[in-house]
N, C-alpha and C positions, 0 to 999 in steps of 0.2 A: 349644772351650775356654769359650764364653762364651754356651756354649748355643743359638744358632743354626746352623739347615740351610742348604746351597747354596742353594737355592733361594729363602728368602727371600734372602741374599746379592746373589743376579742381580734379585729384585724389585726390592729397594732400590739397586742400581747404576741398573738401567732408571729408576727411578723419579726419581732425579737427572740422566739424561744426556739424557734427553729432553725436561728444560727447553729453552725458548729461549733462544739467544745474549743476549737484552737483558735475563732475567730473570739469566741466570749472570752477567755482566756489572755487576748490578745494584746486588752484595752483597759485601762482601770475602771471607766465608765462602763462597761459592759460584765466586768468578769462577774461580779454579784449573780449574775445570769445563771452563772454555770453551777451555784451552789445550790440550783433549784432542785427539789426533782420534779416527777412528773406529776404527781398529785398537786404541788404547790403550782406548779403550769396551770394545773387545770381549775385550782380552785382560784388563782389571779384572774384566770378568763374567763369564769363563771359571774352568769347572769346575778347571781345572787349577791358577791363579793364588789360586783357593780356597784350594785343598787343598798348599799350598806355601806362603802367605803367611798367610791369615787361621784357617783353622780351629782350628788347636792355637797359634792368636797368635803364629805366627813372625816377626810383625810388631815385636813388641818388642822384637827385638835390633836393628833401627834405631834409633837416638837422634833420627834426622831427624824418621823416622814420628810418634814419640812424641813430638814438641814440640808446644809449646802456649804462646801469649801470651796477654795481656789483647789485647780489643779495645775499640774505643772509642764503643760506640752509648749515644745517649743519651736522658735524658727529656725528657717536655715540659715541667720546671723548668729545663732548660738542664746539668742533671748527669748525670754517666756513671754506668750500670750497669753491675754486678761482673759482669763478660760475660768470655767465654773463645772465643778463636781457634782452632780443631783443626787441624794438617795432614789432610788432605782424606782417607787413607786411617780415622784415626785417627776423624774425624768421620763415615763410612760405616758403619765397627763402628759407632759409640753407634746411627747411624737403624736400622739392623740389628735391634740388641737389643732397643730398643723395639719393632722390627716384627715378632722373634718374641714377646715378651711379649703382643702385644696378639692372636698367634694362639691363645695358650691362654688368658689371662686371662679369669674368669669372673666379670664384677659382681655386686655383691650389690645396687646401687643400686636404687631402687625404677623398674619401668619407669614411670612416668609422671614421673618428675624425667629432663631433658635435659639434657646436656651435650657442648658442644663443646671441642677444640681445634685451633690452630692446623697445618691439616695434616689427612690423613686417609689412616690402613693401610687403612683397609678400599677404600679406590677408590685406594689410592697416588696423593694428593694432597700435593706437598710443600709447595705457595702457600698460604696462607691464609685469604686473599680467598673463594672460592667457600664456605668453611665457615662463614667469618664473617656471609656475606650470607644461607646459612641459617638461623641463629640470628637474624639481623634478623629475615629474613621469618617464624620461629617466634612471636617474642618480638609481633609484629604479629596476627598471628593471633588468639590471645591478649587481644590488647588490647579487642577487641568483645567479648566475654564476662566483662570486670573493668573494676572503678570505678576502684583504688587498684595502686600497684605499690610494692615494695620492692625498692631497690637496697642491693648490700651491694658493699665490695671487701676483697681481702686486703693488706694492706703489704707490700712486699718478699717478692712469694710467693716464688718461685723461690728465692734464697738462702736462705730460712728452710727449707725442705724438709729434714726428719730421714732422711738416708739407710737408717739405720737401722729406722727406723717404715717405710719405703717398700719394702727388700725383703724383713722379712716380710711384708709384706702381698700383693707377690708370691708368696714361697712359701706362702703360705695362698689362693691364688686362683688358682694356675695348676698345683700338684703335687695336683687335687682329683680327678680320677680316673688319673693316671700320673704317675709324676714325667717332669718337661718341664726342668726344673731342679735338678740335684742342690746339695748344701752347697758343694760346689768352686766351680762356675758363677757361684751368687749370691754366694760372697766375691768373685770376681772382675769379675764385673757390676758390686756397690757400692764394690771398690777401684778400679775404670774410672772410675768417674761420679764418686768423690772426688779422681784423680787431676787429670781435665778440670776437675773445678771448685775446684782449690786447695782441696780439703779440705771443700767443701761440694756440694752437687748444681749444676751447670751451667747455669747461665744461655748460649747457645748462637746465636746468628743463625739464624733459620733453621731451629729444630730439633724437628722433628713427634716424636724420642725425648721429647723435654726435657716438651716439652706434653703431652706423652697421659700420662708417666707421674705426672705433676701435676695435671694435670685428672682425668685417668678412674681411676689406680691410688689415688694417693695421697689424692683427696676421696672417692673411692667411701665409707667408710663415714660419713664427717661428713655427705654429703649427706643421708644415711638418715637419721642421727639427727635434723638440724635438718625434715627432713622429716613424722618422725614426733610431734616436739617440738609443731611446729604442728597437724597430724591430733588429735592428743591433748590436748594443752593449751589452745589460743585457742578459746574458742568462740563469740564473736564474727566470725569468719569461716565465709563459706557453703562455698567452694569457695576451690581455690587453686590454681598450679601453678607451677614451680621452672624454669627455664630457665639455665643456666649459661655462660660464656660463658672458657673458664680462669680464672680467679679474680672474676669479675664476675660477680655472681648477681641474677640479678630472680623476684622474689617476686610474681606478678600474684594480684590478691585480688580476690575481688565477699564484700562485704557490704552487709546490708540497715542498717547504722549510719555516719555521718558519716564525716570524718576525725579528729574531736575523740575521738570515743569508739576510735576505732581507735588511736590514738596511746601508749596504755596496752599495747595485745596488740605494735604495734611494740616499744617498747621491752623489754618482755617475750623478742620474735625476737630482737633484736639483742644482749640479754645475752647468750641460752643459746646464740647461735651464733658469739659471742666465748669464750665458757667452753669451748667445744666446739673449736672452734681451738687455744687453750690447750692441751688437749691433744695438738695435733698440734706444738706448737713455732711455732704462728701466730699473727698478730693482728689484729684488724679494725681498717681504716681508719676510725675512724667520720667524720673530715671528707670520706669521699666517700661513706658510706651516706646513704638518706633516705629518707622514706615521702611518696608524691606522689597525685595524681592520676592517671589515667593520659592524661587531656589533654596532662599535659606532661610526655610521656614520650621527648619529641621533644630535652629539652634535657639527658636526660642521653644518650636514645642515637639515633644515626644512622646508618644505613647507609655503606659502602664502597664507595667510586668505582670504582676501578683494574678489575676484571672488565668493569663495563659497556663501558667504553670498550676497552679489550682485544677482545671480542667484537663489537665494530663497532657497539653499540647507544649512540647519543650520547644524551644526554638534553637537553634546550634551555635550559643554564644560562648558553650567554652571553652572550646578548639580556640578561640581567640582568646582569651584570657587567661590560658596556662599559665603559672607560678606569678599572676597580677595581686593575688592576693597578700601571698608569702612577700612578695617585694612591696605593697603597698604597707606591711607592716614593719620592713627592716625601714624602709624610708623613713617612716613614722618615727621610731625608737631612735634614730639617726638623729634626728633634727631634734627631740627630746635630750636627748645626751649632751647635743652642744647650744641649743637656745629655747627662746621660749618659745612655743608653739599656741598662734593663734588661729578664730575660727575659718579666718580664710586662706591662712597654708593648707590648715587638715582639708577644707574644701579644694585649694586646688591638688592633694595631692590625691583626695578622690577623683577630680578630674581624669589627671595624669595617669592614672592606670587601668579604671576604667569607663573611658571615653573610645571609641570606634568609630566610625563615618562607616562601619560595614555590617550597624546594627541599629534599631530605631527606637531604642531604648535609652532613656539619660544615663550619665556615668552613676547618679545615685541609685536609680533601679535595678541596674546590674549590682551594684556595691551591695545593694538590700537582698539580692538573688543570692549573693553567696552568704550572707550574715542567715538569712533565712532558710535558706534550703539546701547550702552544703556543710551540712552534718560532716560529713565525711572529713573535707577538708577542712574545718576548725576542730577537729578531733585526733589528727595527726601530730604528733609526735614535738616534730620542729617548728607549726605555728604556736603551738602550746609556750612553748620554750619561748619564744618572741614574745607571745601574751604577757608572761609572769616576769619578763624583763622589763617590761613598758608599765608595768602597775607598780613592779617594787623600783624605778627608777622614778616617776614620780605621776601618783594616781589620779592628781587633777587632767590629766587628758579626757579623763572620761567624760569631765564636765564638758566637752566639748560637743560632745554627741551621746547622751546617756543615757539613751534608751538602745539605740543601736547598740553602742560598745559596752552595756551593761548585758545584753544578752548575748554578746560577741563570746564576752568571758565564761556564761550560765552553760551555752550550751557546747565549750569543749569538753561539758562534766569531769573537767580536773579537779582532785580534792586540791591541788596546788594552787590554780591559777584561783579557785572562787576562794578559799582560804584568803588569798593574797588580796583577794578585792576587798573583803569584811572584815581580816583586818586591819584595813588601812581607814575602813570606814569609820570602825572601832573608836581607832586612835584620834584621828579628828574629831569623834563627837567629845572626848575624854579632853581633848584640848580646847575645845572652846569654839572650834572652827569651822562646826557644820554650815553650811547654807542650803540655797534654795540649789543650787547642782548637787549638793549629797543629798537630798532629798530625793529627787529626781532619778537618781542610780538606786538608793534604796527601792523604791517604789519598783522598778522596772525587773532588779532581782527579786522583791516578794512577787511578783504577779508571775514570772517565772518557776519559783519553786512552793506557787499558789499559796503564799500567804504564812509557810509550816516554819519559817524560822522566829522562834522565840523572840532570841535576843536580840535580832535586829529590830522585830517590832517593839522592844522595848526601848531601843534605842531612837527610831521612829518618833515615837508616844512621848519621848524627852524634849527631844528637837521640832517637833511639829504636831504639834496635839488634835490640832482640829481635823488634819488628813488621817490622823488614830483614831477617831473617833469616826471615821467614813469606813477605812480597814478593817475594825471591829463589829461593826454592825453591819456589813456590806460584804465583805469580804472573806473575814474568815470564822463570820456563824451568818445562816439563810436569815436573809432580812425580814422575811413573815412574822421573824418572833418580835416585832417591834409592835406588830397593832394583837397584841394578846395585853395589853394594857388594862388592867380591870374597871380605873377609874373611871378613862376613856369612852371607853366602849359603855360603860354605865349612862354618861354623856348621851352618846350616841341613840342609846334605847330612848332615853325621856324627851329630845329635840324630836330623834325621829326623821319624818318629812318634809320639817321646819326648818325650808334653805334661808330664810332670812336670819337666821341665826349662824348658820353656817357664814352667812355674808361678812356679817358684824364681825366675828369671830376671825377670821380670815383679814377684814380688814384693819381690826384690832393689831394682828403679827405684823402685819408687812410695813404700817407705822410705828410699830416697838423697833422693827429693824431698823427705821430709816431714825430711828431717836426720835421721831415728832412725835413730846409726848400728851402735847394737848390732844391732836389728833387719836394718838394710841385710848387717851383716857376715853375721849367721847364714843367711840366705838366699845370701848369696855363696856360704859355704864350700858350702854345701848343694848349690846349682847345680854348683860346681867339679867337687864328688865325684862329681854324677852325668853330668855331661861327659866326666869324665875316663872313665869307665866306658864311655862312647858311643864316646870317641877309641880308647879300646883294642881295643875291638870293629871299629869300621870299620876299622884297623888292621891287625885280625887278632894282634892283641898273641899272644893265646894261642887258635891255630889250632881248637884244641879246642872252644873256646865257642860254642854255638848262638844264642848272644842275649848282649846285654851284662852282665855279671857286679858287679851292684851292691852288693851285698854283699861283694865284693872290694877293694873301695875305697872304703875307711871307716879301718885302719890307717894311721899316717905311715911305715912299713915299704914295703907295696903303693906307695904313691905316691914313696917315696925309687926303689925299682925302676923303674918307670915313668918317671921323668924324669931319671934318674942320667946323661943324655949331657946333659946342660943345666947350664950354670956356675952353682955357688950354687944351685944346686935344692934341697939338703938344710936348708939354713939356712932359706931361703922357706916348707920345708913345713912343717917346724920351729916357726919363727914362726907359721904359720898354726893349727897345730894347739893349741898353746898358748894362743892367742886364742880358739878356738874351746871346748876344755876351761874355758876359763876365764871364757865370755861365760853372764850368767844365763840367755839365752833360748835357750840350746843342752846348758848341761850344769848341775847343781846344785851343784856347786864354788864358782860363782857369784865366783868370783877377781875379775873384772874391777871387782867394785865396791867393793876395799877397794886396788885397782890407780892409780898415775896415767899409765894408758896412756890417749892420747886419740884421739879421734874422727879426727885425721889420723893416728896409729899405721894405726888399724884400714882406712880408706882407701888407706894406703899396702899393704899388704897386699895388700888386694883390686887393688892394681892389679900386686901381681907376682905374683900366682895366675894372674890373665890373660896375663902376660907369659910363664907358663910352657907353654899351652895357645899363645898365638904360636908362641914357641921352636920346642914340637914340631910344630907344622905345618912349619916351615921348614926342621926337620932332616928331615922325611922327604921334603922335595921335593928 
């Protein structure tokens, strides 16, 4: 249905289930992972569970499957991005899609412009890190053959992405010698990827779809141009080369002119590859572009910790940061005690302790080295004692970074200091005063101590129902038990191989989502009529038919026949067909909009059109 083969299917399972426990663990989006075992691996990657659940998207008559919440990850302003949670089956497809797109997609990019993203199809890398650290070590390369560098960023990539602009541009790059994608695939590809992102492309935890089709699909042609803009236009530049990094672009230049005289062909870049955005629905950050040196190239970019240390290669950073930590938290408690502390003290007082010119790491990657990997020293005595003074002096700091400093606290395994954190949580929820930051430190403590504290889930489940309802079926029971659905799967037997049903059905939810409910209706009726054609057949309604008789059930006559052992059945079709006669986007009648039938009218309906598909399953058992 949505355009990929088995095959990649099992890629992209392997390709998630063969993370590590601490990496699934890690991430809310990911941890579900870890509840698997190996059977349930094996029966999600099986050809069979394919071809029954995902291929013709049999998956959409779960309501479960298809949920989706906001999640709560944030910047480094201390704000949340418009990010979306997937049930785990639901977030497979999108990695899926992106990973057959990127099998046929053919760039027009100029080869000597690079770009990465987070993630990698071509080695099925889900982590990001390894990719990252290539484009460091590219961008480095580089730097001995160029004076000057130009940094450029985009604003709010991700949400601005024009769904629209992004899958023609797929079907202009990947249908170039066969079609790979027919017109059905791509409306249902771009009504997936508006579903997940409330109506905009998805921002995602975790999502090598979300990236590649951002990076590689969606800038492939702006690369060109601002590529060619320079080639062409500046001529004060000798050579050049474009390195990209998903929305982070460096421009490395050698020229035989200063940086005064270059300053002029900069701003020049920076117009035409704002203008050039412009057309894509984006816009340039210009308080984070800049044109430098390339001496100091160091302070806007740094390499990525997390790999090194992963791979057992330590690097000797803390000989340099003895007692930085201990002191970046009396600092901390300091300025707690006598003012208010906001997100850019706490930022620079990460700066301030650890920042080095004698290591090529950010102050925050060091900061995450010791939160993450010294055990040791957050399990000593006197940070402890600092901890439980800065929680019981006043707990909203954590709001300030709460994922960090909520596992800062988890893993000094003090009964004191996580006591001190949950009951502070406690008492806020008790007064009224929870938000979307005690959410966020919840969340961060369950996925730490996997999910096993009651009462905070229940505290959770008060304050934020919908991420309970992700926790619960995601997190702390294996999400398999969601398609054991009897109804469902009954569904599923009588449709069968029948994706136009699956279509309707499909595009019935995503306009229930969006409230268009004439649209929601007309795809209902639509789905009903051709169910009802499936039920008849698998029935054997009429002995005689080879195949389901679709064209038989389009009349309110046919279907008064068909459900005539069912109380009120004539009145339901009745109604139904009358709304449907009467809806613009099914008949030219166009009744319903000189009508004051309402959107609960047409709802109600559609819920006794189903009621009548119930019925008959019950009457023939």
């Amino acid at each position: 249905m949505f355009g990929f083969t088995y095959d990649t299917w099992r890629e992209t399972c392997k390709m998630y289930f063969k993370l590590g426990d601490g990496s699934k663990k890690a991430y809310l989006q990911w941890f579900p992972f870890s509840k698997l075992t190996k059977d349930d691996e094996v029966r999600i990657s099986s050809e069979e569970f394919f071809n029954q659940y995902i291929k013709n998207a049999a998956f959409v008559l779960f309501p479960k499957v298809m949920y989706r919440s906001e999640n709560f990850l944030q910047k480094s302003d201390g704000s949340f991005r418009d990010s979306s949670l997937l049930f785990p089956i639901l977030y497979l497809v999108i990695q899926a899609i992106g990973k057959e797109i990127s099998n046929h997609y053919k760039p027009e990019r100029n080869v000597t412009i690079d770009a990465f993203y987070a993630g990698n199809y071509e080695h099925m890398r889900a982590k990001y890190k390894q990719d990252y650290n290539e484009f460091y070590k590219l961008v480095n390369v580089y730097i001995s053959e160029s004076k000057y560098f130009i940094k450029t960023d985009v604003t709010n990539f991700f949400p601005n992405i024009n769904l629209d602009i992004l899958i023609n541009q797929i079907d202009k790059k990947s249908n170039i010698d066969s079609v790979h994608f027919t017109p059905t695939q791509l409306k249902m590809i771009k009504e997936l990827f508006s579903y997940c992102g409330d109506g905009k492309f998805p921002t995602i935890e975790n999502s090598i779809a979300s990236s590649y089709l951002a990076t590689i699909v969606y800038m492939d042609e702006v690369d060109n141009r601002i590529f060619d803009f320079i080639n062409d236009k500046i001529d004060c530049i000798s050579s050049f080369k474009i390195i990209r990094y998903v929305d982070d672009m460096y421009i490395l230049i050698d020229s035989p002119y200063d940086i005064i005289r270059l300053r002029d062909a900069y701003n020049q870049i920076r117009n035409e590859y704002s203008s050039i955005l412009k057309e894509y629905g984006l816009s340039l950050n210009t308080k984070k572009c800049c044109l430098k040196p390339v001496t100091e190239i160091n302070s806007e970019l740094k390499r990525s910790l997390y790999d090194e240390y992963f791979k057992g290669i330590h690097h000797d950073i803390e000989s340099l940061f003895v007692g930085s930590f201990k002191n970046f938290l009396n600092d901390l408690l300091s300025t707690l005690k006598t003012e208010c502390i906001d997100i850019e003290h706490y930022n620079s007082l990460i700066d301030k302790y650890f920042s080095s010119d004698d290591v090529e790491f950010t102050a925050s990657e060091v900061y995450n080295y010791h939160i993450y990997e010294k055990d040791d020293i957050l399990q000593s005595d006197e940070i402890i004692n600092v901890i439980c003074q800065l929680i019981n002096t006043d707990i909203s700091f954590i709001s300030l970074d709460p994922k960090r400093l909520s596992i800062m606290i988890t893993k000094t395994r003090s009964t004191k200091a996580i006591k001190a954190l949950l009951y502070q949580l406690f008492i806020r929820s008790r007064k009224g005063l929870w938000n979307s930051y005690d959410t966020s430190i919840a969340i961060s403590y369950l996925i730490q101590s996997e999910f096993r504290h009651i009462d905070l889930l229940k505290v959770l489940y008060k304050n934020c129902s919908h991420l309970a309802i992700y926790c619960y079926y995601c997190c702390e029971n294996r999400f398999l038990f969601t398609l054991s659905d009897k109804k469902v799967n009954n569904y599923i037997q009588i449709i069968k191989n029948d994706w136009k049903a699956y279509f309707l059905y499909f595009m019935y939810w995503v306009e229930k989502d969006r409230h268009n409910s004439l649209a929601e209706y007309a795809f209902y009726k639509n789905y009903f009529d051709r169910f009802t054609a499936d039920l008849a057949f698998f029935y054997k309604y009429d002995p005689k038919c080879k195949k389901p008789n679709y064209r038989g059930f389009y009349s309110e006559k046919s279907f008064n026949n068909f459900y005539k052992d069912i109380p009120d059945s004539e009145n339901i079709i009745k109604e139904a067909h009358s709304l449907r006669n009467a809806n613009p986007l099914s008949h030219s009648s166009a009744g319903l909009i000189d009508k004051s039938t309402t959107s609960q009218d047409l709802k109600k309906c559609i819920e006794n059109l189903n009621s009548l598909i119930d019925s008959y399953l019950d009457l023939d058992k």
